[in-house]
Wavefront OBJ file of the C-alpha trace (Angstrom):
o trace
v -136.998 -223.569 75.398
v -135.252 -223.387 78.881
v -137.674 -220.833 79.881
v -140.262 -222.295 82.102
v -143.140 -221.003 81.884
v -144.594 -221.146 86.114
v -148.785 -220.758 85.384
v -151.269 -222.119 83.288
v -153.369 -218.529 81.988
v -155.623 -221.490 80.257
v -158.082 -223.668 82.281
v -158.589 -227.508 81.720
v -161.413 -229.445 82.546
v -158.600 -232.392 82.756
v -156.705 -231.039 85.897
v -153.762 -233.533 85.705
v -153.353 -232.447 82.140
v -153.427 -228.811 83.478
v -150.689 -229.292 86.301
v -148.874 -230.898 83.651
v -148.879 -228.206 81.398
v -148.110 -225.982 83.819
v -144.424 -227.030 85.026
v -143.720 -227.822 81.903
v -140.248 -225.810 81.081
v -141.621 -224.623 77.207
v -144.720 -223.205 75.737
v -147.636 -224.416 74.600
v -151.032 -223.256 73.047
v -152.108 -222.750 76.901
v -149.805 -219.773 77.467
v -149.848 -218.231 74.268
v -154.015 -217.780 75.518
v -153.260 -214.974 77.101
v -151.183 -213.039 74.547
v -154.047 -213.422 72.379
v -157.088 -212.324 74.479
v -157.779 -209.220 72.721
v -159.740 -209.850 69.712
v -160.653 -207.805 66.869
v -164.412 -206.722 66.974
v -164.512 -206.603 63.627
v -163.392 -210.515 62.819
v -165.555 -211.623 65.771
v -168.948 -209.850 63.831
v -167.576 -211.030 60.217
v -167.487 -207.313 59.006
v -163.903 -206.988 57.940
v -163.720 -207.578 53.957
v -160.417 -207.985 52.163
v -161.000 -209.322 48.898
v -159.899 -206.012 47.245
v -157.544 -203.270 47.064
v -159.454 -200.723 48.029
v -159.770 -202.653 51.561
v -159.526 -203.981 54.030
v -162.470 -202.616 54.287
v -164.396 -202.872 58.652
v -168.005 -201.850 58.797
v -169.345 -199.965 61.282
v -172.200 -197.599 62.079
v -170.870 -194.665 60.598
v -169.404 -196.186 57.086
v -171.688 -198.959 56.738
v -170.641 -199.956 53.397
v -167.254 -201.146 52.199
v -166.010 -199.052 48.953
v -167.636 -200.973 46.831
v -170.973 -200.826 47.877
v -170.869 -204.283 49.893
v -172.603 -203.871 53.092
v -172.749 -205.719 56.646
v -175.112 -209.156 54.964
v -173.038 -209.300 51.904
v -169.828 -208.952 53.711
v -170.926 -211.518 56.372
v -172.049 -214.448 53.823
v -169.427 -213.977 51.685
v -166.929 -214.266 54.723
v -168.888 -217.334 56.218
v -169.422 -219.325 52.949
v -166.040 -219.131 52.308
v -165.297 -220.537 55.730
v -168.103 -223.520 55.251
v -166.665 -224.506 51.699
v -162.588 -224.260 52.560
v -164.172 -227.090 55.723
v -166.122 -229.044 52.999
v -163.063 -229.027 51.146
v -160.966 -230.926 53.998
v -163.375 -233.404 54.221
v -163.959 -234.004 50.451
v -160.393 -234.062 50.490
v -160.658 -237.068 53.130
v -162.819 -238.939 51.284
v -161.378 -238.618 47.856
v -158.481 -240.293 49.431
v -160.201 -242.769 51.090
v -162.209 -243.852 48.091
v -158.873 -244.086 45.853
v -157.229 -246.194 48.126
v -160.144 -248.498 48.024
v -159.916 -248.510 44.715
v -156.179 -249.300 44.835
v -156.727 -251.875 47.183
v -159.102 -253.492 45.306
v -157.324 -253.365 41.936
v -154.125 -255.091 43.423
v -156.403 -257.718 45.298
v -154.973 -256.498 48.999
v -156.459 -257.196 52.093
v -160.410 -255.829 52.649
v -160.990 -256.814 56.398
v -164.925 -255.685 56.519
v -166.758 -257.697 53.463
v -169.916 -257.542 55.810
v -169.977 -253.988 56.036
v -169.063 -253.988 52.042
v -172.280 -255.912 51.548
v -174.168 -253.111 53.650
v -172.559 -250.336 51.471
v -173.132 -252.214 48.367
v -177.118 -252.594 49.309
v -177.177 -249.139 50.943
v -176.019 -247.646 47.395
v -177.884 -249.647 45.306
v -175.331 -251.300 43.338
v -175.880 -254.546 41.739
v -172.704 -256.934 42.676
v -174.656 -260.342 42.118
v -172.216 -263.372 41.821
v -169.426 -261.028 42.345
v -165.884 -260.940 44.086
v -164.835 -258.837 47.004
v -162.758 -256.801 44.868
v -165.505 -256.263 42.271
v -167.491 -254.895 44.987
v -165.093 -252.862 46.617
v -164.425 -251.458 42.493
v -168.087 -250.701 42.058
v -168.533 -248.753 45.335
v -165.114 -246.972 45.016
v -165.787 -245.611 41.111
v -169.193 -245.011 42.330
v -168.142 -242.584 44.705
v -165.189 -241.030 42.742
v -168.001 -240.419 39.739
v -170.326 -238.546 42.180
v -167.305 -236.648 44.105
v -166.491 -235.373 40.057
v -169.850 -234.590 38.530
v -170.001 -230.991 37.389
v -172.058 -228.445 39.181
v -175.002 -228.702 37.020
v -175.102 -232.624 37.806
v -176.969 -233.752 41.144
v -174.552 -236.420 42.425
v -176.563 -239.891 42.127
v -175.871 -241.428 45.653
v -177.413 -238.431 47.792
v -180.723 -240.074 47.526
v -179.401 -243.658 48.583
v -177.157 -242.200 51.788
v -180.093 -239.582 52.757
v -183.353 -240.458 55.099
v -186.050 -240.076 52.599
v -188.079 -237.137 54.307
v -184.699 -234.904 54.574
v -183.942 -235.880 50.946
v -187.533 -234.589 49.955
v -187.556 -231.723 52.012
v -183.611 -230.645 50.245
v -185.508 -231.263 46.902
v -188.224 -229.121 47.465
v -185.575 -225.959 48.665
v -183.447 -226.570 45.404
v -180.527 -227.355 47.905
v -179.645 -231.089 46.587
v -175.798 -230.995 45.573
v -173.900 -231.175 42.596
v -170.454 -232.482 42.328
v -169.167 -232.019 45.834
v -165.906 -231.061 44.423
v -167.743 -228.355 41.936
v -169.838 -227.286 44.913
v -166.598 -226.023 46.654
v -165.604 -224.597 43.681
v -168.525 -222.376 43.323
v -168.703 -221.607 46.239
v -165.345 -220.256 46.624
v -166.283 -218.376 43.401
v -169.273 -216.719 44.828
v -167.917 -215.250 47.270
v -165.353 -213.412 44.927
v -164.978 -209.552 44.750
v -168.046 -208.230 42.798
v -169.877 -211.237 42.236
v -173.181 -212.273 44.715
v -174.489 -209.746 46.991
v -177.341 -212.223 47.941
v -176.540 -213.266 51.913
v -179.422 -215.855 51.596
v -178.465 -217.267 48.051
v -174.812 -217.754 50.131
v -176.571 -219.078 53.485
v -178.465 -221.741 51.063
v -175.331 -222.438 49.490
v -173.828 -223.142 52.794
v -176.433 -226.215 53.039
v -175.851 -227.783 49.585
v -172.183 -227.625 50.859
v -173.334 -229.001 54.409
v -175.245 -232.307 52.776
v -172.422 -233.010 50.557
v -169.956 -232.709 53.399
v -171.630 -234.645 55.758
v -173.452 -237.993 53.456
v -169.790 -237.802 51.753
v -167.328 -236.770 53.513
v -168.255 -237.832 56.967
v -170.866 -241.071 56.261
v -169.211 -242.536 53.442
v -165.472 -242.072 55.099
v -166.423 -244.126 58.024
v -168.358 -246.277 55.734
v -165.312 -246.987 53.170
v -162.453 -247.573 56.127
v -164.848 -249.834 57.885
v -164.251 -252.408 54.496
v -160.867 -251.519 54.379
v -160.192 -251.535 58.017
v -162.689 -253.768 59.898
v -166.019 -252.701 61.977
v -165.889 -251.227 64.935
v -166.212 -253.933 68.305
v -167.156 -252.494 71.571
v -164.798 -252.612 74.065
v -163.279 -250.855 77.092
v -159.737 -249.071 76.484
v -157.456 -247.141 78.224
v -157.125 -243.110 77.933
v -154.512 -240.598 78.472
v -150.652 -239.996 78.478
v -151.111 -243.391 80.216
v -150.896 -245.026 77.267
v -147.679 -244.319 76.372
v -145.304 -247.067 76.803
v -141.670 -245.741 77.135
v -139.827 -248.668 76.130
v -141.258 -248.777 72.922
v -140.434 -246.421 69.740
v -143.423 -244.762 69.821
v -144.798 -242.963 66.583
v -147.930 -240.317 67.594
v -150.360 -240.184 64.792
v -152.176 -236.671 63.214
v -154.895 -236.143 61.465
v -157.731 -237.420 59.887
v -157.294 -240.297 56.779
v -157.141 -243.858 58.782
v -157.026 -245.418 54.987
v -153.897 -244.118 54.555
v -152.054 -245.658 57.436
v -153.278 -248.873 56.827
v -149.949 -250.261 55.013
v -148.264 -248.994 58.108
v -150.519 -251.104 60.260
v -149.664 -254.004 58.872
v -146.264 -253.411 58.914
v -145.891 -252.414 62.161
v -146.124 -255.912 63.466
v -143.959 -257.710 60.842
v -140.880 -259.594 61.394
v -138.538 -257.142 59.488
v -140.492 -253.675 62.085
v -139.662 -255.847 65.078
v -135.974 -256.451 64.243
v -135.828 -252.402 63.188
v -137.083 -251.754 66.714
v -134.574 -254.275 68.658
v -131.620 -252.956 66.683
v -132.579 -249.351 68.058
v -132.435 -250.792 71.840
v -136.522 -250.529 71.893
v -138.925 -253.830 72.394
v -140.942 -252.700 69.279
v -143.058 -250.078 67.159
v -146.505 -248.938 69.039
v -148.911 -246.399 67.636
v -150.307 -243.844 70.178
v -153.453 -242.269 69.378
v -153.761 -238.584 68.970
v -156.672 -236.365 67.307
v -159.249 -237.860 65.195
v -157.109 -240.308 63.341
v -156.057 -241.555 67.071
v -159.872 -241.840 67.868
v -161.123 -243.808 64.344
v -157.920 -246.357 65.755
v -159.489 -246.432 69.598
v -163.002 -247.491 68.077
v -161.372 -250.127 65.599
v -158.859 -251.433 68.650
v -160.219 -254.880 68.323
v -158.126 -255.001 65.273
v -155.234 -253.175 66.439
v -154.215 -254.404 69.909
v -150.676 -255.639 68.850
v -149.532 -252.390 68.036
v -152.048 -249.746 69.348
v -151.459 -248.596 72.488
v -154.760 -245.962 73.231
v -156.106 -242.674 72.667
v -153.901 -240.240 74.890
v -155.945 -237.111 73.842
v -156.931 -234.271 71.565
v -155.583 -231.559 69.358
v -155.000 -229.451 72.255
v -153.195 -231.884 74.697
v -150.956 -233.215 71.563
v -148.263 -230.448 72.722
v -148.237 -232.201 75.980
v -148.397 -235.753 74.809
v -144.989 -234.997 72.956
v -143.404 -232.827 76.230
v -143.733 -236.364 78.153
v -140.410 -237.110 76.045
v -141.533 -240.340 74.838
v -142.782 -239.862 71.405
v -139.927 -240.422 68.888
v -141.763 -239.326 65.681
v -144.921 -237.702 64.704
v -146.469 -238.981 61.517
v -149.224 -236.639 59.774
v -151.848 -237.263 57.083
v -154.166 -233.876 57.750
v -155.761 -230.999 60.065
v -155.574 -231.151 64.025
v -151.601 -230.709 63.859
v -150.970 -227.402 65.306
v -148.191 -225.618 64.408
v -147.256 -224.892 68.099
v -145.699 -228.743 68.019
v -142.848 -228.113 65.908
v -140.778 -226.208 68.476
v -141.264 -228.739 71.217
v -140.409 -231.389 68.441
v -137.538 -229.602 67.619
v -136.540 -228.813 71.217
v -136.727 -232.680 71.981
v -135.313 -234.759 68.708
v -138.792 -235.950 67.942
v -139.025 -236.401 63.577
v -141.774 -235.226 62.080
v -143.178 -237.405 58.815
v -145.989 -235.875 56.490
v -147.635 -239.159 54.365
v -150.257 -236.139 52.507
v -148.751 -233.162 50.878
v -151.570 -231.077 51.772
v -150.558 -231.287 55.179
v -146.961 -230.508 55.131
v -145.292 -229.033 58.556
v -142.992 -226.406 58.669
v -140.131 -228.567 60.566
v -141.423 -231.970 58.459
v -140.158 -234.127 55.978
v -142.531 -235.564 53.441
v -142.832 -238.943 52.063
v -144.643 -239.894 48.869
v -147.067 -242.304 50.246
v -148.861 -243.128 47.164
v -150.204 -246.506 47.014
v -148.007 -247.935 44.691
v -144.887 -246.711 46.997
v -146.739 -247.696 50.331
v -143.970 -250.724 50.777
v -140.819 -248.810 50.441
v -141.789 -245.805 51.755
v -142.798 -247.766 55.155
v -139.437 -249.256 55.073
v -138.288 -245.444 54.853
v -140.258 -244.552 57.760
v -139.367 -247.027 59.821
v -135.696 -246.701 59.703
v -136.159 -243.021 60.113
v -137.928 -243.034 63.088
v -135.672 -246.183 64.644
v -132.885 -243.937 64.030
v -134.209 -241.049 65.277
v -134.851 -243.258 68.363
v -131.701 -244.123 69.153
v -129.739 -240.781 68.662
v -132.946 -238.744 70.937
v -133.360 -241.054 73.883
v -130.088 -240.730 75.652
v -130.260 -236.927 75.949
v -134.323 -236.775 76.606
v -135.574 -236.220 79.982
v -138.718 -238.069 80.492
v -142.038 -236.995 81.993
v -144.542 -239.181 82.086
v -147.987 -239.185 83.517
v -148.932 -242.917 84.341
v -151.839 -241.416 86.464
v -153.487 -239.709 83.349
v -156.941 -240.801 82.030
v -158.830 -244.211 83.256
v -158.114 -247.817 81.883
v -161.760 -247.952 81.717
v -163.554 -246.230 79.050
v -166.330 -247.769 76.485
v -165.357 -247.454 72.977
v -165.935 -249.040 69.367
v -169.327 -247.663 68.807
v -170.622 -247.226 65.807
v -174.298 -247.893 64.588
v -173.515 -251.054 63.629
v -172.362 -251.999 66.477
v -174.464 -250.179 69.038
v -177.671 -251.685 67.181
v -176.006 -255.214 67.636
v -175.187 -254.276 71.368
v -179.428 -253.742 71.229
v -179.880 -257.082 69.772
v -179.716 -255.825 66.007
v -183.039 -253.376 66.435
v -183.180 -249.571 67.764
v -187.010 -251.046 69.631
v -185.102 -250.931 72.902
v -183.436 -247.820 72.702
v -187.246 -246.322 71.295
v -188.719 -248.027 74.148
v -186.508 -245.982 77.083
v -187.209 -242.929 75.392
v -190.864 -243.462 75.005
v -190.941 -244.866 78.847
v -188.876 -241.800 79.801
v -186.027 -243.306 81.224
v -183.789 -242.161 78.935
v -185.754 -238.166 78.066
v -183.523 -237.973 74.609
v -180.257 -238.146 72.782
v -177.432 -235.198 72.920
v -175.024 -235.209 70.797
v -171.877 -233.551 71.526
v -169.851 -233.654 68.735
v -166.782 -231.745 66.899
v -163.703 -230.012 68.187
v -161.782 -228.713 71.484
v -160.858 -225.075 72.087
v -158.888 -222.898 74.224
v -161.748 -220.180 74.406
v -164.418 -219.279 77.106
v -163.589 -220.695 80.201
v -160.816 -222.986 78.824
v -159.519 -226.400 77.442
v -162.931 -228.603 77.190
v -164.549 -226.846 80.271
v -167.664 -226.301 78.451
v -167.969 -229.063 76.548
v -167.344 -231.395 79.916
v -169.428 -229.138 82.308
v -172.353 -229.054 79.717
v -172.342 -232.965 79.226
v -172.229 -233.409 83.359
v -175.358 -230.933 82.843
v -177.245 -232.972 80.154
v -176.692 -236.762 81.761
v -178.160 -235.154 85.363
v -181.206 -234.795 83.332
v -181.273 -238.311 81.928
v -180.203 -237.051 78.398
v -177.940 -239.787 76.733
v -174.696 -238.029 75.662
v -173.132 -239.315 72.064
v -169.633 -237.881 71.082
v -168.067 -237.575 67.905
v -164.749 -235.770 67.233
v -161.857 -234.232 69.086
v -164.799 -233.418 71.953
v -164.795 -237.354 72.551
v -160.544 -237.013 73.307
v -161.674 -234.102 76.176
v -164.890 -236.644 77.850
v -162.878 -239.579 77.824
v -159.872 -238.566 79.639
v -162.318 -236.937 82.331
v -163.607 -240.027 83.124
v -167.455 -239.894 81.623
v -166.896 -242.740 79.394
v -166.076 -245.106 81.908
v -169.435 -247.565 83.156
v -168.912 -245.688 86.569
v -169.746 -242.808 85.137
v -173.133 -243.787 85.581
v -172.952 -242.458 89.527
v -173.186 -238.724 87.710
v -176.091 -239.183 85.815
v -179.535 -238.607 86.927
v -181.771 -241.306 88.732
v -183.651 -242.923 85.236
v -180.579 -242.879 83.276
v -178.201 -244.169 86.127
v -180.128 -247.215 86.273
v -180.439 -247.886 82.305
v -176.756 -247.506 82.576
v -176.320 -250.024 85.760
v -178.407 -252.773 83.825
v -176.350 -252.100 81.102
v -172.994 -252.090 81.944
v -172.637 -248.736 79.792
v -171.392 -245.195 80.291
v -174.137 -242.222 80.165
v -171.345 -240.688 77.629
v -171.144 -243.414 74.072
v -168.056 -242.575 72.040
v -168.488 -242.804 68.458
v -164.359 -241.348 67.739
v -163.509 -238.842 65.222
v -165.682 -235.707 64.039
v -166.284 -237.798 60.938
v -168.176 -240.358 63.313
v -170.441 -237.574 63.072
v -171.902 -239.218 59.889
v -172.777 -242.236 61.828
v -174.774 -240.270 64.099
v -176.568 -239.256 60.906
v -177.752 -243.119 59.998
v -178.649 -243.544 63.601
v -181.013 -240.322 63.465
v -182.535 -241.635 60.065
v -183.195 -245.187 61.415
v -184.806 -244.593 64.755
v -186.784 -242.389 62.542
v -188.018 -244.819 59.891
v -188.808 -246.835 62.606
v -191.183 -244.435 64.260
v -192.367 -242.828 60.481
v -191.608 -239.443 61.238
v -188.783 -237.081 60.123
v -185.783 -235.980 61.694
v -186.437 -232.987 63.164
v -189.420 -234.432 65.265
v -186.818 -236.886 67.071
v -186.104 -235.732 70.892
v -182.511 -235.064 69.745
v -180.418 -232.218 69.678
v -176.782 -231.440 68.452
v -174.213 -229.700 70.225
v -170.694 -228.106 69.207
v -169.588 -226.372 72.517
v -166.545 -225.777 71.439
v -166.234 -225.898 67.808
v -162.587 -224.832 66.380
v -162.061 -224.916 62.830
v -164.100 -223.970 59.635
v -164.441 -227.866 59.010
v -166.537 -227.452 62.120
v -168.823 -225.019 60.352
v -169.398 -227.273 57.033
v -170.393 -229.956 60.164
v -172.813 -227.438 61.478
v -174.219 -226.969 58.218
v -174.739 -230.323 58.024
v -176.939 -230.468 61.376
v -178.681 -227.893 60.184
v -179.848 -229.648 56.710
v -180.975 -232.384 58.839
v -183.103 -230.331 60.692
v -181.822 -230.522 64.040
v -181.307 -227.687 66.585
v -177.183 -226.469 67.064
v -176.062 -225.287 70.071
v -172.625 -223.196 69.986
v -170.640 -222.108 73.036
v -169.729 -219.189 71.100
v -171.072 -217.513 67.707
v -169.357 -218.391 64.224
v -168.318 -215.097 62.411
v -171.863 -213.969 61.597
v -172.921 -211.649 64.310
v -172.400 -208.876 62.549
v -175.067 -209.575 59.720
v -178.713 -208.787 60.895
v -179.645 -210.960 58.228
v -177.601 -213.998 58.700
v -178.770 -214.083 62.657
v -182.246 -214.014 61.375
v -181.877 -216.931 58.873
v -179.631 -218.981 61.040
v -181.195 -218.515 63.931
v -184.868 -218.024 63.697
v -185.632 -218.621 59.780
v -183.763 -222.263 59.634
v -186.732 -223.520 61.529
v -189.223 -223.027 58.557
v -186.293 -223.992 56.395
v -185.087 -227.114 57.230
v -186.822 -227.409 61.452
v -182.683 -226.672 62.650
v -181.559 -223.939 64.511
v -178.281 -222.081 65.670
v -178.479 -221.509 69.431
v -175.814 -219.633 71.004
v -174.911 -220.044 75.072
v -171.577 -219.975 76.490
v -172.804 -221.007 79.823
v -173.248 -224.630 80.804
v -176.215 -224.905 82.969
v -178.309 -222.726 80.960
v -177.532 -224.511 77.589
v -178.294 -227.932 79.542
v -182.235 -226.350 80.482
v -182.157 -224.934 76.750
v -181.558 -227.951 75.336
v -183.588 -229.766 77.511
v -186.519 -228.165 77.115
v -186.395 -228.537 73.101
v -185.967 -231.894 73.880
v -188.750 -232.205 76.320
v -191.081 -229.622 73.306
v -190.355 -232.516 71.103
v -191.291 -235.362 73.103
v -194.949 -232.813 73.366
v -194.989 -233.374 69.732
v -194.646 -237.244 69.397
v -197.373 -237.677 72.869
v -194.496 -239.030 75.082
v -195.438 -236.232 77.480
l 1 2 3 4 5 6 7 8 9 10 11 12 13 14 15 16 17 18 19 20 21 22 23 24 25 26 27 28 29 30 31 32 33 34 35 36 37 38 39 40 41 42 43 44 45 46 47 48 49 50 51 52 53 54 55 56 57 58 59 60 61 62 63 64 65 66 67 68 69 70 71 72 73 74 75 76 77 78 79 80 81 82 83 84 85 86 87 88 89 90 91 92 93 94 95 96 97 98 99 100 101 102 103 104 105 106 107 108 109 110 111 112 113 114 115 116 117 118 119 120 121 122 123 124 125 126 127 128 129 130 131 132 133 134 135 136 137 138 139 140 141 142 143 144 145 146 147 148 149 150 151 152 153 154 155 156 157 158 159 160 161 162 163 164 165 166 167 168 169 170 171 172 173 174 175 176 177 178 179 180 181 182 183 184 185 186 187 188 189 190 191 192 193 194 195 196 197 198 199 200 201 202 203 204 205 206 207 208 209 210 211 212 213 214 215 216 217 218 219 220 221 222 223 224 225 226 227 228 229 230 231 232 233 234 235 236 237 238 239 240 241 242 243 244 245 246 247 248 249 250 251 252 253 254 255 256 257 258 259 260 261 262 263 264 265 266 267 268 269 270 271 272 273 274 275 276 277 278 279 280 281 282 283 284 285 286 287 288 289 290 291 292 293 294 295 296 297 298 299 300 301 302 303 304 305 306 307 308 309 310 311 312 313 314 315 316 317 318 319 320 321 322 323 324 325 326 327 328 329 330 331 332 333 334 335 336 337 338 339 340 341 342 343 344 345 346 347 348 349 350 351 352 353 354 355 356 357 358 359 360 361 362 363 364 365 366 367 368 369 370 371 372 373 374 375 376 377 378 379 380 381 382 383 384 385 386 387 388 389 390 391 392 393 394 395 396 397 398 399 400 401 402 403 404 405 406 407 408 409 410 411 412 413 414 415 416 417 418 419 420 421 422 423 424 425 426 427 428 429 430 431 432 433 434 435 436 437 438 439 440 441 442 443 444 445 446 447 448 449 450 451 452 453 454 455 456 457 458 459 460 461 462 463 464 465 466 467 468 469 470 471 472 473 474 475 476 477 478 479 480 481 482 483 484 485 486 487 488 489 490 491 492 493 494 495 496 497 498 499 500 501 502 503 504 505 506 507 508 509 510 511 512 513 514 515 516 517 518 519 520 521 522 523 524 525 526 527 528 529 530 531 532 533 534 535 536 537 538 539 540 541 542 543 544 545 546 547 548 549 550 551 552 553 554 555 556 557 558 559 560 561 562 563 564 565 566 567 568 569 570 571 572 573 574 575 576 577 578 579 580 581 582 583 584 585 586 587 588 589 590 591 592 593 594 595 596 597 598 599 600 601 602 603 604 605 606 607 608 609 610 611 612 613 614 615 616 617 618 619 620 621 622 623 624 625 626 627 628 629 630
C-alpha cells in the first residue's frame, strides 16, 4: 500500500474525484482499468459455453457448434438468461427481506412511520383492512407478498394484476409471459439454461421478460413501496453531495448495499442516549451515517427523517474506494451488492472494520453479525461498540484526506411519485400540460449503475444527460447513475443554466433541477407507477408515452433483469455498450428489432453521447407524431 500509484488510466466525469484518485498512495478500481483492457472476444459476443466437460467450448466461424451440438443462439440465451435470473434473484432477495421485516415489525407492534402510504398499498393491492389496526394492515400486505413471492411455477402470482398498468398487464397476458412464483421463476430459469436442456433462444428471451415483470412490480415497486411504511415517504428537499459530507469528528459508519429495512433498528439507535455516550467515550461527538451506493441514496431521498444522524450521499459504487481513502470512515457496514471487493485492502491498509448484517453478502476481510429481527437490539449494541472501538485504536495513526470542496450543498432530492405529484398539486395535469405545450419535449430516464468502461467513470452517463436537457428532455435518475449526476452538479436548481431555452424556464418558475433524483436503482419501480399514471390519465398505453429509458452505463446482471423490465413495459433501452448477446444473430434480432411487435421496447446500442441524445430524441419526438403533439 505505500506504492503510489502517480496517474489516473480511468477518466471521471467528477474531476475533483479524479485528482483525488489520482495522488492517492494505493489502488483502486481506476488503475486496475488498464490491466484489464484486453477483453475476451468471445465473453464480449456471449459465445463461450462452460456448462460441460467437454468445454469450454468458444464459437467461431469455423467450429460453429460447441460439442454438443449447441450453437451461437442457444449458447447466447442460455448465457444471458442465466445472467437476467441470478439479477432477479438479488432483487427478490431484497424484497423477501423487506417484506419479512414488515412482517416482524408488525407482529411485535414496532414503529411503522408511513400509515398513509400503508393505506395506498393496502388500496393499490386490493386488500380489505376495514376497521383495522396499523399492524393488521401492515400483516395483510406483508403475507400477501410473501404468498405471491412463494407460489409455485405453475401459479400466476395474484398481485401482478393490482401493481401492473392495465394495458401492459393485458398485453403480458396475451404473450403467455405473466409470472409465476418469482422465486420459482428464478428457479426455472436457472434450470433451463442447464447442459442439454432448451435449445430454444426465443423460449429463453421470453423467459427473460416473465423474469423482468416479476423483478421489477416486486422487487423494485413493492421494495420502495414496503420501506416507505416502515421508513416514512420521501419529502423533497435540497441536500448536500460528495466526500463533503463527511464529518471527521464524528465515528462515521459508510453504509453498502441495497436493503434500507434492515438498517432501520440501527437508525433508531443511532441517536439514543446509550450510542451517544458509546461515541463520547471513544473521543468522537457522536455516530453519523454517510451515504454510499443505493442504500446511501434510498437514505438521501428519506433525509427528512434522518437529519440527526445522516450526514449525505458522498457517491457511488465506484467512488466508495475513495470515500474510505479520505481516512475518515471508521467502519463499513454491508447488507448486499455494490461492495466491491477492491475495498477490503484499503480497509485493511487503514483500520477501517468491516460489518456484514446479510449473510449473502459476506466480505472477504468482514465479520458477520446475525441481524435477525429478533437479535436487532443486541446485535446493535455489538456493532456499536465494535466500531467505537475500532475508532479509537485507528484514528491516531490515520492520515486524513479530506475533500471539503467535493460535490454541491445544493442538490434536489426526496422524489418519489408521491411526492413529485404533491409537488404538482396532487395531479400529473401540469406535468401533461408542458409536454403537450412543448416546453418540456419528453421524459428520459437515466437509470441503473456506474462503470469504469468506454470513456470512463460516469462520462457517458453525465455527457449524455447534458445532451438530453439541451433539448428540453426532462432527465429522471434512478440508481447508482443518480450518485455520478449529483456530485456533477445537475441536480442542483442552477442546473437549469445547462438546459435548453423551454426547459430552462419551466425549471426557473419552478425552483427545480432539469435532472429529478428518484435514489436507488430500485427507485426504478417508481418510475414505473409514474409511466402508468400519466398514462391512465391520457388513455393510452405505455409505449405511446414520449418517454424513453436509458442505462448508459449499466454494470451488473441485476442491471439486465432491470432492462428486462423496460422492455416488458414497452419502452425503448438505450445501452452505452451491448449486454453479452452480440454474438447470437437471433437474440440481436429479437432484442433489437422484434421487441417492438412484442412488447413496443427496444434495445438500442450507442456508446457515443451526442448521437444517443438525437437517437433518443427523435423516438421521443416519433412519439409525440403519434399522440398529435407535433
Amino acid at each position: 500500500m505505500s506504492q503510489r500509484f502517480s496517474c489516473v488510466t480511468c477518466a471521471s466525469a467528477d474531476k475533483p474525484l479524479e485528482r483525488f484518485i489520482g495522488d492517492l498512495p494505493m489502488e483502486t478500481s481506476f488503475h486496475r482499468v488498464e490491466s484489464q483492457e484486453i477483453k475476451c472476444g468471445f465473453g464480449l459476443d456471449g459465445v463461450c459455453c462452460r456448462l460441460c466437460a467437454n468445454g469450454p467450448c468458444r464459437i467461431t466461424p469455423d467450429s460453429p457448434k460447441g460439442v454438443c451440438g449447441a450453437n451461437a443462439d442457444t449458447i447466447v440465451g442460455r448465457n444471458f438468461l442465466r445472467a437476467v435470473a441470478a439479477g432477479s434473484g438479488c432483487y427478490i432477495h431484497v424484497i423477501e427481506n423487506t417484506a419479512r421485516n414488515l412482517k416482524s415489525t408488525a407482529l411485535a407492534k414496532g414503529e411503522l412511520k408511513g400509515s398513509k402510504a400503508l393505506d395506498k398499498l393496502c388500496a393499490m393491492l386490493g386488500i380489505d383492512v376495514s376497521g383495522q389496526d396499523i399492524y393488521a394492515k401492515a400483516l395483510k400486505v406483508a403475507d400477501a407478498v410473501l404468498d405471491d413471492l412463494y407460489k409455485p411455477l405453475f401459479e400466476k402470482m395474484t398481485l401482478t394484476e393490482n401493481l401492473a398498468y392495465k394495458p401492459r398487464f393485458d398485453r403480458w397476458q396475451e404473450l403467455g409471459i405473466l409470472p409465476g412464483g418469482a422465486k420459482s421463476e428464478i428457479v426455472a430459469g436457472l434450470v433451463k439454461t442447464s447442459t442439454n436442456l432448451n435449445s430454444d433462444p426465443v423460449d429463453m428471451l421470453l423467459h427473460c421478460l416473465r423474469l423482468g415483470i416479476s423483478t421489477g412490480l416486486y422487487g423494485l415497486t413493492l421494495t420502495n413501496l414496503l420501506n416507505d411504511v416502515i421508513l416514512g415517504e420521501p419529502e423533497i428537499r435540497i441536500a448536500p453531495v460528495g466526500l463533503r459530507v463527511i464529518d471527521p469528528e464524528y465515528i462515521n459508519i459508510m453504509l453498502t448495499g441495497h436493503q434500507h429495512s434492515m438498517i432501520a433498528y440501527l437508525q433508531e439507535y443511532i441517536t439514543s442516549d446509550a450510542a451517544i455516550q458509546q461515541a463520547k467515550a471513544a473521543g468522537a461527538k457522536g455516530f453519523k451515517l454517510v451515504g454510499c451506493t443505493c442504500v446511501g441514496q434510498d437514505l438521501q431521498v428519506r433525509g427528512a427523517h434522518c437529519t440527526a444522524f445522516y450526514d449525505g450521499h458522498a457517491g457511488n459504487n465506484f467512488t466508495s474506494e475513495a470515500i474510505l481513502a479520505t481516512g475518515a470512515i471508521d467502519a463499513v457496514i454491508t447488507e448486499f451488492n455494490c461492495t466491491l471487493p477492491g475495498i477490503e485492502p484499503i480497509c485493511d491498509a487503514l483500520q477501517i472494520k468491516q460489518i456484514c448484517i446479510d449473510t449473502i453478502a459476506k466480505k472477504a476481510n468482514a465479520d458477520v453479525v446475525d441481524y435477525s429481527f429478533d437479535k436487532r437490539p443486541e446485535a446493535t449494541v455489538q456493532i456499536f461498540n465494535e466500531v467505537a472501538a475500532a475508532y479509537k485504536a485507528r484514528r491516531k495513526d490515520v492520515e486524513l484526506r479530506l475533500l471539503p470542496e467535493h460535490g454541491n450543498d445544493s442538490t434536489l432530492t426526496g422524489l418519489s411519485e408521491s411526492s413529485l405529484k404533491g409537488f404538482l398539486g396532487d395531479t400529473w395535469m401540469p406535468l401533461i400540460e408542458l409536454i403537450a405545450g412543448g416546453q418540456i419535449k419528453g421524459l428520459a430516464a437515466v437509470v441503473g449503475c456506474s462503470n469504469l468502461t468506454g470513456e470512463g467513470h460516469d462520462v457517458l452517463t453525465v455527457k449524455l444527460t447534458e445532451e438530453l436537457i439541451k433539448k428540453d428532455i426532462l432527465v429522471l435518475t434512478a440508481g447508482c447513475s443518480s450518485g455520478g449526476i449529483e456530485n456533477c452538479g445537475l441536480m442542483s436548481p442552477d442546473a437549469a443554466e445547462l438546459a435548453g431555452p423551454n426547459l430552462k424556464a419551466v425549471c426557473q418558475k419552478l425552483g427545480i433541477p432539469p435532472v429529478l433524483n428518484f435514489g436507488p436503482c430500485l427507485a426504478i419501480g417508481r418510475l414505473e407507477i409514474i409511466a402508468g399514471e400519466i398514462a391512465q390519465a391520457l388513455n393510452i398505453d405505455i409505449p405511446q408515452l414520449p418517454l424513453v429509458l436509458s442505462a448508459p452505463q449499466w454494470l451488473e446482471e441485476q442491471a439486465l433483469a432491470d432492462g428486462a423490465f423496460g422492455l416488458a413495459l414497452g419502452l425503448p433501452l438505450h445501452l452505452g455498450l451491448p449486454p453479452f448477446v452480440t454474438g447470437s444473430p437471433i437474440a440481436v434480432q429479437v432484442l433489437c428489432k422484434d421487441m417492438i411487435e412484442l412488447t413496443g421496447g427496444q434495445v438500442l446500442i450507442n456508446g457515443d453521447a451526442a448521437e444517443s441524445a438525437n437517437l433518443l430524441e427523435h423516438i421521443i419526438i416519433q412519439k409525440r407524431k403519434g399522440l398529435n403533439l407535433e
